[in-house]
ZAZA-517601 format. One record per residue: x, y, z of N, C-alpha, C in turn; residue in one letter; residue number from 1. Coordinates in nm, 4 decimals. Example, Ala and Ser with C-alpha at 12.3 -4.5 7.8 and 13.67 -1.06 7.14 Angstrom:
<markes>
       n_xx       n_yy       n_zz      ca_xx      ca_yy      ca_zz       c_xx       c_yy       c_zz   res     n
     1.3190    -0.5690     0.7800     1.2300    -0.4500     0.7800     1.3200    -0.3300     0.7800     a     1
     1.2850    -0.2250     0.7080     1.3670    -0.1060     0.7140     1.2900     0.0030     0.7870     s     2
</markes>
This chain:
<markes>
       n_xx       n_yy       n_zz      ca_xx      ca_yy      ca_zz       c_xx       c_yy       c_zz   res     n
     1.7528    -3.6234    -1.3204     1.6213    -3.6621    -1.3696     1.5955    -3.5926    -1.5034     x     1
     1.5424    -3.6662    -1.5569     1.5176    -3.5767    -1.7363     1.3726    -3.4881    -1.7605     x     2
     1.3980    -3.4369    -1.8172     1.2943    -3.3507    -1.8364     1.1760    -3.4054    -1.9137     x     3
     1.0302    -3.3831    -1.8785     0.9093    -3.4825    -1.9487     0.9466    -3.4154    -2.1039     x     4
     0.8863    -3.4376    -2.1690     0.9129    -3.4057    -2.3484     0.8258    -3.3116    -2.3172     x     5
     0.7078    -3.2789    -2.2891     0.5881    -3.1822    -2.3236     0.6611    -3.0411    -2.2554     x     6
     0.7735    -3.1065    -2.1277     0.8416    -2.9701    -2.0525     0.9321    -2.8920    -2.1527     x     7
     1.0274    -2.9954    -2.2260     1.1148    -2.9428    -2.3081     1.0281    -2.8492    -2.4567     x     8
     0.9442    -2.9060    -2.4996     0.8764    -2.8390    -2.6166     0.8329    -2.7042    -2.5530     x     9
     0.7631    -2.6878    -2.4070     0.6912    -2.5734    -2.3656     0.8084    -2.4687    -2.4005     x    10
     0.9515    -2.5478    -2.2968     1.0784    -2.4452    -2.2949     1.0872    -2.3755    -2.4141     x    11
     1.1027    -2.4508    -2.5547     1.1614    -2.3851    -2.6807     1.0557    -2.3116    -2.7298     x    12
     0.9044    -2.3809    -2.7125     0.7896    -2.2677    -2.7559     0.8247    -2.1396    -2.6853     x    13
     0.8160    -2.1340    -2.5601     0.8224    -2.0053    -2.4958     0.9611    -1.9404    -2.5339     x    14
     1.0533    -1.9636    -2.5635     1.2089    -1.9149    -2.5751     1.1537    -1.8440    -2.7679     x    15
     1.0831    -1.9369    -2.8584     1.0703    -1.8723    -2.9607     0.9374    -1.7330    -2.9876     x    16
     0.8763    -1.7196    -2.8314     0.7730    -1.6087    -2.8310     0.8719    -1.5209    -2.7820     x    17
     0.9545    -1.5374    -2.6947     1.0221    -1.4028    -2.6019     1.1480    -1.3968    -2.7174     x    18
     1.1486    -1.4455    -2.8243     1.3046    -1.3818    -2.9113     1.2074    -1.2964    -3.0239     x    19
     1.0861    -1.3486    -2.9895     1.0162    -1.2464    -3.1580     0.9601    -1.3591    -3.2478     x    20
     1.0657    -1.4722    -3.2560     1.0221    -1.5491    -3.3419     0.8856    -1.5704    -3.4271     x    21
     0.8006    -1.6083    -3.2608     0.6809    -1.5933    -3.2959     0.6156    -1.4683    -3.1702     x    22
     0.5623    -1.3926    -3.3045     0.5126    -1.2570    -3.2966     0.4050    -1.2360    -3.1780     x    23
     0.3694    -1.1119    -3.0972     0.2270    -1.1358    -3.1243     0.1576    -1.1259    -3.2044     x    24
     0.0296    -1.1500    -3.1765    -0.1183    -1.1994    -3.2458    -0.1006    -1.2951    -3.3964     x    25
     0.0524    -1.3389    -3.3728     0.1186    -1.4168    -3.4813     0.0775    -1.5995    -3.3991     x    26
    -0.0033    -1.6545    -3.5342    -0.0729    -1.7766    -3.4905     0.0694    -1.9052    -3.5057     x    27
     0.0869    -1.9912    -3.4037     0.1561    -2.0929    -3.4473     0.1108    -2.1903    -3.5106     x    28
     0.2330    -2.2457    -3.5003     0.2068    -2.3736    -3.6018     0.0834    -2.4449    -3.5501     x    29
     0.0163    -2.5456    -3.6262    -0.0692    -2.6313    -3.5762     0.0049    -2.7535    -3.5157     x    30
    -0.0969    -2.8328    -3.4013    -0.0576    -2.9144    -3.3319    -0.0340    -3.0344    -3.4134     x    31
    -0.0610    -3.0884    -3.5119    -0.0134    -3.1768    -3.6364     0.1457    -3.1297    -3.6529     x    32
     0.1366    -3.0074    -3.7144     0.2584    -2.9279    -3.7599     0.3905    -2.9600    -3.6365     x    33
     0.3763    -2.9675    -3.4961     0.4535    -2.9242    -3.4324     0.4808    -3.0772    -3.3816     x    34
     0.3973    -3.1469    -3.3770     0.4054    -3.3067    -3.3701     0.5248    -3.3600    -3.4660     x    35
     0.4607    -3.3089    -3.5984     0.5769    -3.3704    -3.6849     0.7712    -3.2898    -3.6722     x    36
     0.7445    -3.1781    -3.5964     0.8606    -3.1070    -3.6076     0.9061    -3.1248    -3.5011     x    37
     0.8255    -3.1732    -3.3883     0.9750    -3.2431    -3.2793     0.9473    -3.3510    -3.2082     x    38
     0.8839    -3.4623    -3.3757     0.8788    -3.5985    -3.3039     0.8249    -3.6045    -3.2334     x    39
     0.6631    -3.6542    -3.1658     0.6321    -3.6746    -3.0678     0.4757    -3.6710    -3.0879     x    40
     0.4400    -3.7287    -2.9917     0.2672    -3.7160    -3.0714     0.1934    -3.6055    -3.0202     x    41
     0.0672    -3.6155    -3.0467    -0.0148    -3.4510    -3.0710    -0.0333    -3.4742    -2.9485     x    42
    -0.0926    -3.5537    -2.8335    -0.1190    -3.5088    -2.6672    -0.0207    -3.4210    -2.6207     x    43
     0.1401    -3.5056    -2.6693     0.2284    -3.4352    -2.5964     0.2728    -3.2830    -2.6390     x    44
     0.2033    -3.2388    -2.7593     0.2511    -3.1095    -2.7801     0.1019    -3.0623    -2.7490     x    45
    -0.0180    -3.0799    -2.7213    -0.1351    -3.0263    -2.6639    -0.1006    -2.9691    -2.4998     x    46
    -0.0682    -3.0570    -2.4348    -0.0108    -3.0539    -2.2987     0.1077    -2.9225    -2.3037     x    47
     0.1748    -2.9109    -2.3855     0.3389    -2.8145    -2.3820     0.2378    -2.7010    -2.3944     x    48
     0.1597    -2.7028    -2.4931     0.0498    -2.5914    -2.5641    -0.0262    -2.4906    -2.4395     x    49
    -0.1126    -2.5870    -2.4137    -0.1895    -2.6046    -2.2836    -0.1387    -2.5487    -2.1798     x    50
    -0.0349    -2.5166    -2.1357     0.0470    -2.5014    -2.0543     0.0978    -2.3354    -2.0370     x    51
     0.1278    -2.3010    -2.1876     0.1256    -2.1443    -2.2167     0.0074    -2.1168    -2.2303     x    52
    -0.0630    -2.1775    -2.2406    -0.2197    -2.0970    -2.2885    -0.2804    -2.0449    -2.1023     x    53
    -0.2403    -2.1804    -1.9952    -0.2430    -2.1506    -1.9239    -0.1673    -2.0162    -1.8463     x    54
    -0.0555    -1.9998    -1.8589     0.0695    -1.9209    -1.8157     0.0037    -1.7647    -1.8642     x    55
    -0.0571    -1.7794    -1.9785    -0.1158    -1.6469    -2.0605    -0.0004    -1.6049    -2.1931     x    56
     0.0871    -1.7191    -2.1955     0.0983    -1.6919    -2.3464     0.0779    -1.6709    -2.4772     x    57
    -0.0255    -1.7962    -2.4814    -0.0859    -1.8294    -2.5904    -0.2389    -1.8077    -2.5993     x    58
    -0.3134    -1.7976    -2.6877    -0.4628    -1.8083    -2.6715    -0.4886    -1.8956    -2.7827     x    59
    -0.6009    -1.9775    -2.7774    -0.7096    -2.0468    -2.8610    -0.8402    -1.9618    -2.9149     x    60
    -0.8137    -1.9569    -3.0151    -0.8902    -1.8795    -3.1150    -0.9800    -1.9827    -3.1921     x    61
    -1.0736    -1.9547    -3.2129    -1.1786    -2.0559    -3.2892    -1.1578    -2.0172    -3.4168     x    62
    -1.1618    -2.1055    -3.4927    -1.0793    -2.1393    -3.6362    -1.0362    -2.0436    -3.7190     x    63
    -0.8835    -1.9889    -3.5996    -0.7575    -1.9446    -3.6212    -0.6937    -1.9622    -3.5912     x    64
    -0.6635    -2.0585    -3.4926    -0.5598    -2.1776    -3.4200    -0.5175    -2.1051    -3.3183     x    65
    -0.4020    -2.1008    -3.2655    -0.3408    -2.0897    -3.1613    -0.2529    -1.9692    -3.1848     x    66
    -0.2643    -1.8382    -3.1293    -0.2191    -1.7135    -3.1376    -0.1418    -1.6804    -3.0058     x    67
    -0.0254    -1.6173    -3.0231     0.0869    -1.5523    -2.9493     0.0019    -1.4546    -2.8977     x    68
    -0.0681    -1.4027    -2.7584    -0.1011    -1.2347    -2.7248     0.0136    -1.2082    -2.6133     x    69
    -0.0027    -1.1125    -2.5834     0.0679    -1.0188    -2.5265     0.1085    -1.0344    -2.3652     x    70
     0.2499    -1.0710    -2.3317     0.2816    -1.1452    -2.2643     0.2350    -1.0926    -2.1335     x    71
     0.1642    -1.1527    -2.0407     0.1216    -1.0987    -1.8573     0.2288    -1.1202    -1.7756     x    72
     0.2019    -1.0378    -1.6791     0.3675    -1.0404    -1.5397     0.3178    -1.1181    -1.4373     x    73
     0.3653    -1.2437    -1.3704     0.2856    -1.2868    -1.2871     0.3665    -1.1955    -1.1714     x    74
     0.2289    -1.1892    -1.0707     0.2812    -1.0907    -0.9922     0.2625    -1.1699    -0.8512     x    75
     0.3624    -1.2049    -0.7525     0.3957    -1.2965    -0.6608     0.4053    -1.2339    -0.5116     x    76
     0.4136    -1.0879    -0.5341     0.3905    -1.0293    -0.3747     0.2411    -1.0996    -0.2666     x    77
     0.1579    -1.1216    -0.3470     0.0998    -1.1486    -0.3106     0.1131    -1.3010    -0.1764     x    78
     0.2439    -1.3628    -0.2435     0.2722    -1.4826    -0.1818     0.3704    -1.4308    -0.0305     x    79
     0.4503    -1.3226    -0.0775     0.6102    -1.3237    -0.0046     0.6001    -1.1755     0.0197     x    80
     0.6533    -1.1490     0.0828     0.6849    -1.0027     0.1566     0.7975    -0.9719     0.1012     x    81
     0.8028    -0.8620    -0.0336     0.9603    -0.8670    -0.1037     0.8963    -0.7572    -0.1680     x    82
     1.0037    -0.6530    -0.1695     1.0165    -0.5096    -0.2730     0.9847    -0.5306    -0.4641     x    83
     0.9518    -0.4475    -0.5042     0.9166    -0.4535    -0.6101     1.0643    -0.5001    -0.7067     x    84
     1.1270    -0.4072    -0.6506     1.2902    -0.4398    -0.7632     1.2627    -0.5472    -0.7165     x    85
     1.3222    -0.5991    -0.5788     1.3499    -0.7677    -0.5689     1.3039    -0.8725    -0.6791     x    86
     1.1323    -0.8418    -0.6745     1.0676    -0.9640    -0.7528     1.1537    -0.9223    -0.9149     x    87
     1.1225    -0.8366    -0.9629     1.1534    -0.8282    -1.1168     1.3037    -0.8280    -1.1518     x    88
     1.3993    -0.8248    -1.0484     1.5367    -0.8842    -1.0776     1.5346    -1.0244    -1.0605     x    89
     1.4512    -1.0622    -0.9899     1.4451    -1.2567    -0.9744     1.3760    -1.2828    -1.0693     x    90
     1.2645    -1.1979    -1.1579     1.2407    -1.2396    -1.3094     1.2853    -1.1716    -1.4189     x    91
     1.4402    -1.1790    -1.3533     1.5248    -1.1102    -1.5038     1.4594    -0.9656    -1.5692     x    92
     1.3561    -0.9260    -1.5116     1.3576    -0.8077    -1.5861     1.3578    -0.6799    -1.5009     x    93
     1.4166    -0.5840    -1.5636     1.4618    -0.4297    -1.5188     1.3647    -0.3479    -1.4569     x    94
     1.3631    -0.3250    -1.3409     1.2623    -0.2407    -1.2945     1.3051    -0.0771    -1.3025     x    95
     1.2432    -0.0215    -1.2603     1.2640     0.1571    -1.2902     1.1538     0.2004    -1.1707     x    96
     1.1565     0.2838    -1.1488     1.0916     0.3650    -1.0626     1.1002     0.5697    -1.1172     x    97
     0.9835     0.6264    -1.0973     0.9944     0.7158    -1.1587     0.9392     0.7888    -1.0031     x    98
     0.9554     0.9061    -0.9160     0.9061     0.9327    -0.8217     0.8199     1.0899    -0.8364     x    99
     0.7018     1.0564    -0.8815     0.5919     1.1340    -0.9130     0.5480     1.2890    -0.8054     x   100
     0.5912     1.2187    -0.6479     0.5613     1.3542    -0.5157     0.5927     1.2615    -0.4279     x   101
     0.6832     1.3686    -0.3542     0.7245     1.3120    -0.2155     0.6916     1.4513    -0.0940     x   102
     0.6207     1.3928    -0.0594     0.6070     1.5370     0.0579     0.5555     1.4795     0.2341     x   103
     0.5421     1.6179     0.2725     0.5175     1.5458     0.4246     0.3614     1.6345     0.3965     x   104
     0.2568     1.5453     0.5140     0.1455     1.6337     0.4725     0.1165     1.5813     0.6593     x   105
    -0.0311     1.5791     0.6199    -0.1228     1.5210     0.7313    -0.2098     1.3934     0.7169     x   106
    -0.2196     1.2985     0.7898    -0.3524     1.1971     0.7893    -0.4479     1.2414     0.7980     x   107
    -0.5095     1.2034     0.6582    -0.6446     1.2208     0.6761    -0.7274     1.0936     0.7410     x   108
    -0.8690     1.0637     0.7813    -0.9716     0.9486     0.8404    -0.8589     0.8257     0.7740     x   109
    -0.9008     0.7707     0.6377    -0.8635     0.6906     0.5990    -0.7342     0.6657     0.6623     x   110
    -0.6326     0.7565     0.6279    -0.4497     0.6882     0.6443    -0.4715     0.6968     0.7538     x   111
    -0.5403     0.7807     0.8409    -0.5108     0.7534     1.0152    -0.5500     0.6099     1.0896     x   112
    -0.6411     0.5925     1.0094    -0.7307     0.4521     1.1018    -0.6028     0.3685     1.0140     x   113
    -0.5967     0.3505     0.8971    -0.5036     0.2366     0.8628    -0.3826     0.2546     0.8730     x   114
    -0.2607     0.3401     0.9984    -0.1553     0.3755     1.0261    -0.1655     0.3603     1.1661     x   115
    -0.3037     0.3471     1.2241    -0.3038     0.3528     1.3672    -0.2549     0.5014     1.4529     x   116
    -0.2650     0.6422     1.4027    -0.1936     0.7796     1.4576    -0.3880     0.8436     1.4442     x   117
    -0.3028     0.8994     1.4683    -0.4056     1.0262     1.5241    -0.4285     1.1110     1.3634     x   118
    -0.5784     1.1317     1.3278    -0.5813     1.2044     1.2396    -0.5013     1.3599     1.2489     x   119
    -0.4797     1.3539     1.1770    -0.3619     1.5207     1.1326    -0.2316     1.4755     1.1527     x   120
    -0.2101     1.3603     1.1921    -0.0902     1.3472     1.2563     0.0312     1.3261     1.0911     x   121
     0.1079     1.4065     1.1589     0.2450     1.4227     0.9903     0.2314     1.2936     0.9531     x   122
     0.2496     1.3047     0.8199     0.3160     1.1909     0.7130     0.3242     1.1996     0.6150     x   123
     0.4824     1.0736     0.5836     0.4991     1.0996     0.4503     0.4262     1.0755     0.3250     x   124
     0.4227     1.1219     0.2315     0.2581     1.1115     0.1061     0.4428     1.0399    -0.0255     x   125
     0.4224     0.9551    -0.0584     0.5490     0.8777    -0.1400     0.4484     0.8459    -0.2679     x   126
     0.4826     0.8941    -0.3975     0.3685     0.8583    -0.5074     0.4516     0.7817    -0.6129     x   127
     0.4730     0.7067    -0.6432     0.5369     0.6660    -0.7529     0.5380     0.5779    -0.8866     x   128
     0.5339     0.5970    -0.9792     0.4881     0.5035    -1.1206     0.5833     0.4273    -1.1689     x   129
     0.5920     0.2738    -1.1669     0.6978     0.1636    -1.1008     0.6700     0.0559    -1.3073     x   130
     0.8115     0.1096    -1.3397     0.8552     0.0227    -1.4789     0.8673    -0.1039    -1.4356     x   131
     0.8813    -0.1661    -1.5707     0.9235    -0.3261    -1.6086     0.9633    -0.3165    -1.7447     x   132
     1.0713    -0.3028    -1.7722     1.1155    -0.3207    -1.9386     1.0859    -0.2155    -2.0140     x   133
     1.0935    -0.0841    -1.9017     1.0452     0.0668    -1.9797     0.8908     0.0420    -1.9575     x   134
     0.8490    -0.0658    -1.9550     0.7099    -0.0512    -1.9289     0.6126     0.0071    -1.8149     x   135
     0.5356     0.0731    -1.8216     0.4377     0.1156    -1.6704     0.3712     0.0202    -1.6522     x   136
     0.3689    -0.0412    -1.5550     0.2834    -0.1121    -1.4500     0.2114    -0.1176    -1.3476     x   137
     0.2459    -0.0236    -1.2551     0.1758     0.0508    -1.1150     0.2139     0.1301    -1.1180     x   138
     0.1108     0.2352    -1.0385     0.1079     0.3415    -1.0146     0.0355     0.3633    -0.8620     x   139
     0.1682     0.3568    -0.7532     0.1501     0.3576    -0.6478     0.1569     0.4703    -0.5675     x   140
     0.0673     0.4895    -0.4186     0.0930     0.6120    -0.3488     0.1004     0.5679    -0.2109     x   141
     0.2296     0.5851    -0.0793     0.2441     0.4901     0.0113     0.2283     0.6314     0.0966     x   142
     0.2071     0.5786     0.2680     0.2143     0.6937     0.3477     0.2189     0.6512     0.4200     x   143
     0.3331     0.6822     0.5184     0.4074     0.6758     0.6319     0.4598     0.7356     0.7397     x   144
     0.4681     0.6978     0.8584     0.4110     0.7964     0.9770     0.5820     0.8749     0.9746     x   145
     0.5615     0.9775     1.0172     0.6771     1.0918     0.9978     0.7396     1.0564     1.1413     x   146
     0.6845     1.0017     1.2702     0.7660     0.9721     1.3956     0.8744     0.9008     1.4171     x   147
     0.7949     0.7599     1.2971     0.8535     0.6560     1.3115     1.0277     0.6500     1.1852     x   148
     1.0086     0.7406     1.1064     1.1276     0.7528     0.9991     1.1387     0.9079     0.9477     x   149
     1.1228     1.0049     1.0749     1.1828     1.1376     0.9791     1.2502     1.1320     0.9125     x   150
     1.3577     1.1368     0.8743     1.4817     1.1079     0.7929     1.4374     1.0615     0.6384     x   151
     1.3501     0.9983     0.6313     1.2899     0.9623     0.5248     1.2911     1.0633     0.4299     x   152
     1.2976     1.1748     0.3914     1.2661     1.2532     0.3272     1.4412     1.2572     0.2776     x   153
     1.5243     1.1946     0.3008     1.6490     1.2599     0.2426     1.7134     1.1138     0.1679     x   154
     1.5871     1.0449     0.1445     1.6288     0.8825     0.0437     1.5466     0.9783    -0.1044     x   155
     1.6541     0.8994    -0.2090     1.5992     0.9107    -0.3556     1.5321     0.7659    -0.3652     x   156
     1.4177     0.7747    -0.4046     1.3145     0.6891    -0.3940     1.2822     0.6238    -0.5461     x   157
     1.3631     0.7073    -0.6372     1.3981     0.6432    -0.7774     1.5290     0.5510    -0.7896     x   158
     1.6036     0.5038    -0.6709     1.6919     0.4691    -0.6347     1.6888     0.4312    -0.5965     x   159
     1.6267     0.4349    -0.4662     1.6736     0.2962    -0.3800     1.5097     0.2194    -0.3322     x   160
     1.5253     0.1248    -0.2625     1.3757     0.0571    -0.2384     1.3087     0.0874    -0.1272     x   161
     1.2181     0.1014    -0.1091     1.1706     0.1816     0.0372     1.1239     0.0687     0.1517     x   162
     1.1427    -0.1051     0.1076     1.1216    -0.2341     0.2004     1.2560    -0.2012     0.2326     x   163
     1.3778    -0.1599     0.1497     1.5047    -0.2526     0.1986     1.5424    -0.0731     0.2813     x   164
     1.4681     0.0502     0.2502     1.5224     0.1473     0.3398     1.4390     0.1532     0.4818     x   165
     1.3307     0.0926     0.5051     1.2837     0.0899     0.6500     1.3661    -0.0661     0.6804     x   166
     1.4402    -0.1404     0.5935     1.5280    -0.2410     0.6966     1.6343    -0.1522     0.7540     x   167
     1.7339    -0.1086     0.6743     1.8286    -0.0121     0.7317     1.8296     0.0427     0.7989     x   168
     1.6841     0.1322     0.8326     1.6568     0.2453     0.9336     1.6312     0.1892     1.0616     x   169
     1.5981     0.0246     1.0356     1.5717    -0.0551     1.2099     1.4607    -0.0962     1.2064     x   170
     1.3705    -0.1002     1.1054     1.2343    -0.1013     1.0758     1.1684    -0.1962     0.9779     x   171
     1.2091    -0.2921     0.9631     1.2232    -0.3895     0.8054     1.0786    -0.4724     0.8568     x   172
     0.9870    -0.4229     0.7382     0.8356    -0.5241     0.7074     0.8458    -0.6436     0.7427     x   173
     0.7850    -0.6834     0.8214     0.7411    -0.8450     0.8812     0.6301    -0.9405     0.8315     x   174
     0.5502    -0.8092     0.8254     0.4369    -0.9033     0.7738     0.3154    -0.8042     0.6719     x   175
     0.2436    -0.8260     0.5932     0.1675    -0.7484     0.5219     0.0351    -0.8046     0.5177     x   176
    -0.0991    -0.6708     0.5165    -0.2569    -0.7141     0.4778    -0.2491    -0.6762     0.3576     x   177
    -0.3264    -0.7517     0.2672    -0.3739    -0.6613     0.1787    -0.5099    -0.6849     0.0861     x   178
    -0.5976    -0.5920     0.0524    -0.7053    -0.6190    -0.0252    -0.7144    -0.5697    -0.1353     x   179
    -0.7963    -0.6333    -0.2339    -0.7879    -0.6348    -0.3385    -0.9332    -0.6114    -0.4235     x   180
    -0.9664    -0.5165    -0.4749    -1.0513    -0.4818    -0.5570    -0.9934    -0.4543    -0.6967     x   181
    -1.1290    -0.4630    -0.7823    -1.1179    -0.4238    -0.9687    -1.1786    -0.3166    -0.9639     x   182
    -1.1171    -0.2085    -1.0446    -1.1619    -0.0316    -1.0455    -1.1853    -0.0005    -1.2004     x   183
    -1.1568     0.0684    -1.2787    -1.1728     0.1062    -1.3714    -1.0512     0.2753    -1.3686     x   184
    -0.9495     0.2521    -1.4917    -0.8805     0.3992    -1.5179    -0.9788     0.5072    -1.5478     x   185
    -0.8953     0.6165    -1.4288    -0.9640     0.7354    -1.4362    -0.8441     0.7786    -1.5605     x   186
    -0.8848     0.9376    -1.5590    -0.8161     0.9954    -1.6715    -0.6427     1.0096    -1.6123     x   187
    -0.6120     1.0356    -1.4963    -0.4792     1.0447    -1.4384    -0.4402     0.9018    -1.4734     x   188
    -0.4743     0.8015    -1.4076    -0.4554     0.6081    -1.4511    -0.4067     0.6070    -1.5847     x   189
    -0.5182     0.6312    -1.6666    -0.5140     0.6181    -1.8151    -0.3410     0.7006    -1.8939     x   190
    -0.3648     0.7845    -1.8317    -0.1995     0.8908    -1.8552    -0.0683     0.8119    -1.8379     x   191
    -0.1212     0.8186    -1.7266     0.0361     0.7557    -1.6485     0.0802     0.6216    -1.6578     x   192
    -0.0319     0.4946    -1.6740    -0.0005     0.3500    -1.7490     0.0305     0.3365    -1.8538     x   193
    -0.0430     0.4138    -1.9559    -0.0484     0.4482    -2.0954    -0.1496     0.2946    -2.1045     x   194
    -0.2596     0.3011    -2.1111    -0.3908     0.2742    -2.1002    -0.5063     0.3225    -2.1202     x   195
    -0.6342     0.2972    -2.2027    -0.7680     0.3600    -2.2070    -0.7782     0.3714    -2.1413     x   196
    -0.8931     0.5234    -2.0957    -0.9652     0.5221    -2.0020    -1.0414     0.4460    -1.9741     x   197
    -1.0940     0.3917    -1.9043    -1.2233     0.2641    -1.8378    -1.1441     0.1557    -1.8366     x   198
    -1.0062     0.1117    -1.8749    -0.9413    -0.0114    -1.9145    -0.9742    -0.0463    -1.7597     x   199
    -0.9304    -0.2074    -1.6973    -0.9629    -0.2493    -1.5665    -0.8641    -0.2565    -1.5288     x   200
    -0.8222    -0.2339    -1.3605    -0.7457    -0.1821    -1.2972    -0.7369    -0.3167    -1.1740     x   201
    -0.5831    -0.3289    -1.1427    -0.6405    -0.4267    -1.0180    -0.5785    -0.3566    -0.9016     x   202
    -0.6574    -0.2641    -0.7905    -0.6715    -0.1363    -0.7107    -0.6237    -0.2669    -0.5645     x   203
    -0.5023    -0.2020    -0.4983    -0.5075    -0.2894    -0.4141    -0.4495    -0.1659    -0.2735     x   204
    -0.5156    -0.2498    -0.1504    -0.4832    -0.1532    -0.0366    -0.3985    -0.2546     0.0789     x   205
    -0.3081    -0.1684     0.0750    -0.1417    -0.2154     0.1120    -0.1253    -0.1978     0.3158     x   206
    -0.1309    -0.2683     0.3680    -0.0644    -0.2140     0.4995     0.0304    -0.3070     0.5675     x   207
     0.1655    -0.2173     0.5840     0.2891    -0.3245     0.5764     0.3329    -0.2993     0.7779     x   208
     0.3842    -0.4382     0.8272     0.3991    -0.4361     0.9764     0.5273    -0.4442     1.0020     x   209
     0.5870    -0.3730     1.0593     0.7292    -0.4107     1.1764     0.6771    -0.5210     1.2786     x   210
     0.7986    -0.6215     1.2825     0.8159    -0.7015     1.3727     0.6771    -0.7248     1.5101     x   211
     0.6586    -0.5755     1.5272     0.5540    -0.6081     1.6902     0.4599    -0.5552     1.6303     x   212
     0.4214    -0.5380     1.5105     0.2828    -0.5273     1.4526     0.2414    -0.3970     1.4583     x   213
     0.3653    -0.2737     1.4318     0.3171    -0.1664     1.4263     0.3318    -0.1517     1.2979     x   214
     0.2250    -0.0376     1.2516     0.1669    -0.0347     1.0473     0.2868     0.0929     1.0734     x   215
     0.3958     0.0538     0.9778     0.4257     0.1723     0.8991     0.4622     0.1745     0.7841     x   216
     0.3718     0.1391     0.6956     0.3140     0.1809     0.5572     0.1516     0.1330     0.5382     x   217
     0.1134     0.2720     0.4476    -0.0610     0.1990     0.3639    -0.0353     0.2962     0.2621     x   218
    -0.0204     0.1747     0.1580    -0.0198     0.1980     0.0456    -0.1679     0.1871    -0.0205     x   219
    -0.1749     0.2608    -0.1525    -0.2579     0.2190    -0.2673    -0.2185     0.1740    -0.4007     x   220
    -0.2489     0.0821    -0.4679    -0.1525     0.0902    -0.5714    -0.3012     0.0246    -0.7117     x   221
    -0.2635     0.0571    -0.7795    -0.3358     0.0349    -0.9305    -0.2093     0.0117    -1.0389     x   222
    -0.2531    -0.1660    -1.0326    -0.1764    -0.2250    -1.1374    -0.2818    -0.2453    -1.2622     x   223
    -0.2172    -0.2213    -1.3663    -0.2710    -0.2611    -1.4849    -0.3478    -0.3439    -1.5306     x   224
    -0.4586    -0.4271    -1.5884    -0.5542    -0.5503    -1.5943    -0.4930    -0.5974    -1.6780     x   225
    -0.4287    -0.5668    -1.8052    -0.4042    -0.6245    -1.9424    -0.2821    -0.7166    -1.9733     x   226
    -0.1640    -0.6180    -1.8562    -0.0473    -0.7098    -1.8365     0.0167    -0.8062    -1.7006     x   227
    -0.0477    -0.7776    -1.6197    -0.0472    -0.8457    -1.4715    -0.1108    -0.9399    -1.4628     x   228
    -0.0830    -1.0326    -1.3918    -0.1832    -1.1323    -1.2983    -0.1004    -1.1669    -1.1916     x   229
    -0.1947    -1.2269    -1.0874    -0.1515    -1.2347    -0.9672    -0.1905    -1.3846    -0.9000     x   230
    -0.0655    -1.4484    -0.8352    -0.0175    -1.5750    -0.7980    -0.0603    -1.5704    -0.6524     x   231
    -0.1965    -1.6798    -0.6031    -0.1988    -1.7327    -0.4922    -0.1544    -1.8830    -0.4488     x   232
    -0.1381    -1.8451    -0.3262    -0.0871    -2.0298    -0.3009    -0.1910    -2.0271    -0.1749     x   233
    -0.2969    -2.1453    -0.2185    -0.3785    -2.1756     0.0006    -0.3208    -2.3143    -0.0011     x   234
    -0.3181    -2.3054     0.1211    -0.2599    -2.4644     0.1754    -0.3912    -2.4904     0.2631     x   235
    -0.4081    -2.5591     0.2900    -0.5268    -2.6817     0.3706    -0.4471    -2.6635     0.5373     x   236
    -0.5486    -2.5954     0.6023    -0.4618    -2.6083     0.7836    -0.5329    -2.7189     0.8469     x   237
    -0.5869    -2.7830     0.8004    -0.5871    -2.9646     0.8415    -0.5229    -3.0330     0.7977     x   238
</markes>
């Protein structure tokens, strides 16, 4: 099957933002301009246009045309139960992990009610500030019950993934809650993203299930506002 024309123009627009070609806050051509340069009339390069503007490539500027900003990560956990490396090797780009504190402590109210243990009860405190292209993106802190994975403490966590090390251990995530609030960077946020302070934050609270629906993980995590967005899918249960 061939590709619609407005698909193929989007392809080479977007292939000439991610080589540099076109810059950011570097305006493209006009939709006249780009009509005449690959044949085709102005709907069909409005539509290709339209399309990155949607995606968050491009923006519409009032009479400054159409400007390159600064490319967003769509972020898809939200859809699928999959480790952070996973997603960003399936979008070609390099993840990193930097591991900020790893210790064993106690549950406090909060991690106890959302771990299901007994307040005081051990666990692991896992903090970590999670690249994309050298870039910071989250800055996550997970905690996990010390019964269910002692051993835990002897994984490098800048190394390896902590979905695919509770599969190994007998323990592999089934299913995940999660909620989602907008926060604002404190001064630690602001540091560690490399972000203003007050910039907006998308603050999300993580609790991941084994198979028979026991929680062992609740995470927190604060992703960035400026370069993220996040992919839902609802389907209709009628």
């Amino acid at each position: 099957m061939s590709i619609p024309l407005y698909k193929q123009i989007e392809q080479d627009l977007l292939e000439r933002i991610r080589s540099g070609e076109y810059a950011e806050n570097e305006t493209i051509p006009t939709e006249m301009e780009l009509s005449e340069a690959y044949g085709v009339s102005r709907p069909t390069v409005r539509q290709a246009v339209q399309t990155l503007v949607n995606q968050g490539y491009l923006e519409r500027k009032k009479k400054r045309g159409t400007q390159v900003i600064r490319t967003k990560i769509p972020q898809e956990f939200t859809r699928y139960v999959e480790s952070f490396d996973s997603e960003f090797y399936r979008k070609g780009m390099a993840p990193k992990t930097k591991v900020l504190n790893f210790t064993k402590t106690v549950a406090t109210k909060e991690v106890a009610e959302n771990l299901n243990i007994a307040e005081n009860a051990p666990v692991y405190k896992l903090t970590r500030l999670r690249f994309a292209e050298e870039k910071p993106i989250v800055f996550v802190t997970s905690f996990i019950p010390y019964e269910l994975v002692p051993d835990l403490d002897k994984i490098d966590f800048s190394k390896h993934s902590l979905y695919a090390t509770f599969r190994e251990m007998g323990h592999p995530i089934h299913s995940v809650s999660r909620l989602l609030e907008i926060t604002i960077a404190d001064e630690t946020a602001s540091d560690l993203l490399d972000i203003p302070k007050n910039d907006p934050l998308f603050y999300f609270h993580t609790r991941g299930f084994t198979e028979n629906q026991l929680p062992i993980e609740f995470s927190i995590a604060k992703y960035r506002g400026d370069i993220n967005y996040f992919v839902f899918e609802i389907s209709n249960p009628g």
